[in-house]
PLY file of the C-alpha trace (Angstrom):
ply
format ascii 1.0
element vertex 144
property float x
property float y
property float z
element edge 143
property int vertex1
property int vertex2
end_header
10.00 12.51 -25.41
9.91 8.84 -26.33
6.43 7.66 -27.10
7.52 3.54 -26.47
8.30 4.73 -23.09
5.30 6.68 -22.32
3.48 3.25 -22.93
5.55 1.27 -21.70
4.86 3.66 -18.19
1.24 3.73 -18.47
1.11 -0.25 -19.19
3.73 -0.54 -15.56
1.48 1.24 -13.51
-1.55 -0.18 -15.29
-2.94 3.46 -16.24
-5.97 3.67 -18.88
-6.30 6.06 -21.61
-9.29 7.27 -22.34
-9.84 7.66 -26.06
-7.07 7.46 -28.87
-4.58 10.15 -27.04
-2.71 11.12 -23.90
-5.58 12.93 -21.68
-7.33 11.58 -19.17
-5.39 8.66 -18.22
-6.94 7.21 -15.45
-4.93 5.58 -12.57
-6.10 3.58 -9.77
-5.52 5.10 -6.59
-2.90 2.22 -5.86
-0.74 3.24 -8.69
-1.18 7.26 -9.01
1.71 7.77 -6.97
4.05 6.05 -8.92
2.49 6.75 -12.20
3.17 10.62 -11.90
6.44 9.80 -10.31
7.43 7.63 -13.49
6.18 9.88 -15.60
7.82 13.60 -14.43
11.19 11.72 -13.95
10.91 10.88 -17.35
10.26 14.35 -18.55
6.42 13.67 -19.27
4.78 17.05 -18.62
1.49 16.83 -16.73
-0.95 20.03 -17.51
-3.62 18.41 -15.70
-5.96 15.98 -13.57
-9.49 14.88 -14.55
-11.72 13.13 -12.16
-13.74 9.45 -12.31
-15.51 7.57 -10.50
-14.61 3.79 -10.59
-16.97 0.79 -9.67
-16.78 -2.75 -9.38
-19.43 -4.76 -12.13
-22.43 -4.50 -9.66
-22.37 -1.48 -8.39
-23.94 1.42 -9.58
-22.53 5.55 -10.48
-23.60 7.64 -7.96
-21.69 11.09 -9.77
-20.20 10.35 -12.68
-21.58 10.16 -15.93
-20.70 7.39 -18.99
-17.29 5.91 -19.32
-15.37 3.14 -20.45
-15.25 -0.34 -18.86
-11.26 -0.82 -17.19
-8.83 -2.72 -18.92
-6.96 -3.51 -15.63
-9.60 -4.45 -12.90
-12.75 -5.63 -13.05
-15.60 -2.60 -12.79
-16.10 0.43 -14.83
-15.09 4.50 -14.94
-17.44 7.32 -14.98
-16.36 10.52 -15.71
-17.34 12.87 -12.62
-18.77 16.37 -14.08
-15.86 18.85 -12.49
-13.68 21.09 -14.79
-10.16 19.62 -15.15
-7.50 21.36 -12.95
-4.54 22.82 -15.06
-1.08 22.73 -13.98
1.53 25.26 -15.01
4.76 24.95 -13.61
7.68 27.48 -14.45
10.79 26.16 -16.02
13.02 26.77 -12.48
11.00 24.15 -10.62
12.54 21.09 -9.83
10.76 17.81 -10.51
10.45 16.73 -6.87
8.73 20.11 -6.21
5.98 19.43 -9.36
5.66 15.85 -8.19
4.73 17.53 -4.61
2.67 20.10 -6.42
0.43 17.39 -8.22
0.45 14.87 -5.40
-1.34 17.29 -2.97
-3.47 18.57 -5.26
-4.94 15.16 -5.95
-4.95 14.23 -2.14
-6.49 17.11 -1.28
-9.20 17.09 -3.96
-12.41 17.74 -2.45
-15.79 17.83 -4.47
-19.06 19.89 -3.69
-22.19 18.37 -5.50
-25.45 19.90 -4.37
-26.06 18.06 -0.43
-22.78 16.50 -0.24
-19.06 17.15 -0.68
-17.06 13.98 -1.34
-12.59 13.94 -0.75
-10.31 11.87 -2.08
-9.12 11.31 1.07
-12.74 9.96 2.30
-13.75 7.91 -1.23
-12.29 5.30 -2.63
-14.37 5.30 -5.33
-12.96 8.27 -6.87
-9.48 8.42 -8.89
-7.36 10.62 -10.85
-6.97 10.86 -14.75
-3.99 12.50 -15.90
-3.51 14.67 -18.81
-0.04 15.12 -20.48
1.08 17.53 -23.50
2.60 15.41 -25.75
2.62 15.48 -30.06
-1.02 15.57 -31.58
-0.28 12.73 -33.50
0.91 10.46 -30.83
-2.06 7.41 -30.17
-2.09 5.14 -27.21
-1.86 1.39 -28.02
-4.71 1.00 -26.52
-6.71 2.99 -29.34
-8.49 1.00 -32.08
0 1
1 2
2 3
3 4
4 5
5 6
6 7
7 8
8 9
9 10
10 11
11 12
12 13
13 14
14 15
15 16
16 17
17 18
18 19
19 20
20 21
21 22
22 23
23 24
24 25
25 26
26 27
27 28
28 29
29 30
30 31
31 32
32 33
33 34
34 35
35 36
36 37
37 38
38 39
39 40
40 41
41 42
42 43
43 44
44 45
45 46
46 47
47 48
48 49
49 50
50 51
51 52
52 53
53 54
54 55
55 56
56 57
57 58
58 59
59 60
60 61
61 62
62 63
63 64
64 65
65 66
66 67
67 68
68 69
69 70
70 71
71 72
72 73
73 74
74 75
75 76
76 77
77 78
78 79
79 80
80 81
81 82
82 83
83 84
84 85
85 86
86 87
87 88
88 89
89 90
90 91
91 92
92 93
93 94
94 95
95 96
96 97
97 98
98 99
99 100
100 101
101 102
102 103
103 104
104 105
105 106
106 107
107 108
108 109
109 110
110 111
111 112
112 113
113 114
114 115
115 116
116 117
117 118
118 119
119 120
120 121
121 122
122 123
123 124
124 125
125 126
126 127
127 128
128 129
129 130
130 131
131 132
132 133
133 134
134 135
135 136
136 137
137 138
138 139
139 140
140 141
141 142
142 143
């Protein structure tokens, strides 16, 4: 794994860490596509998918709770309260088939709160935040 790379993917598809690592990198939902394609063909190993809601300045969180303003666009993230979906692929399993894998999952996310379910497909508020397994050590250069 080559850490200059990784950033150098994230930066491409402008993708935001979240904190000093590698999880929860959020991705707009015009780049998530290519992001996780970039990063499996590269041998970056995905183990999950966070979810965030993402606003323009004005506008207010209807789910999510606090999060950081984005880098990239002008608005803010707030991290929707859902457990993190884990992905474990075997070693057999060809890198078109775990792009697939992760691809539908995130299309077909759907989201019960209380009185309402919300879908990816339906919202275009809400958008993915990968995790990857990389070294401990290893801090975005985005991280103060």
């Amino acid at each position: 794994m080559d850490k200059a790379l990784l950033d150098d993917i994230i930066e491409k598809n402008k993708a935001q860490p979240v904190g000093k690592g590698y999880i929860d990198i959020i991705v707009s939902r015009d780049n998530y596509k290519a992001f996780i394609i970039d990063l499996v063909a590269n041998g970056f190993k995905i183990t999950g998918v966070s979810w965030w809601e993402w606003h323009k300045e004005n506008q207010e969180k209807q789910y999510g709770l606090g999060g950081p303003k984005s880098i990239f666009y002008e608005g803010w993230f707030f991290e929707i309260p859902v457990s993190v979906e884990d992905f474990s692929f075997s070693v057999d399993i060809s890198k078109e088939n775990i792009i697939a894998a992760i691809l539908y999952k995130i299309e077909t996310k759907v989201i019960s709160f209380s009185n309402e379910t919300v879908t990816f497909k339906e919202s275009s508020w809400l958008v993915p935040a990968i995790w990857l397994d990389v070294p401990d050590d290893w801090r975005n250069k985005y991280s103060t």
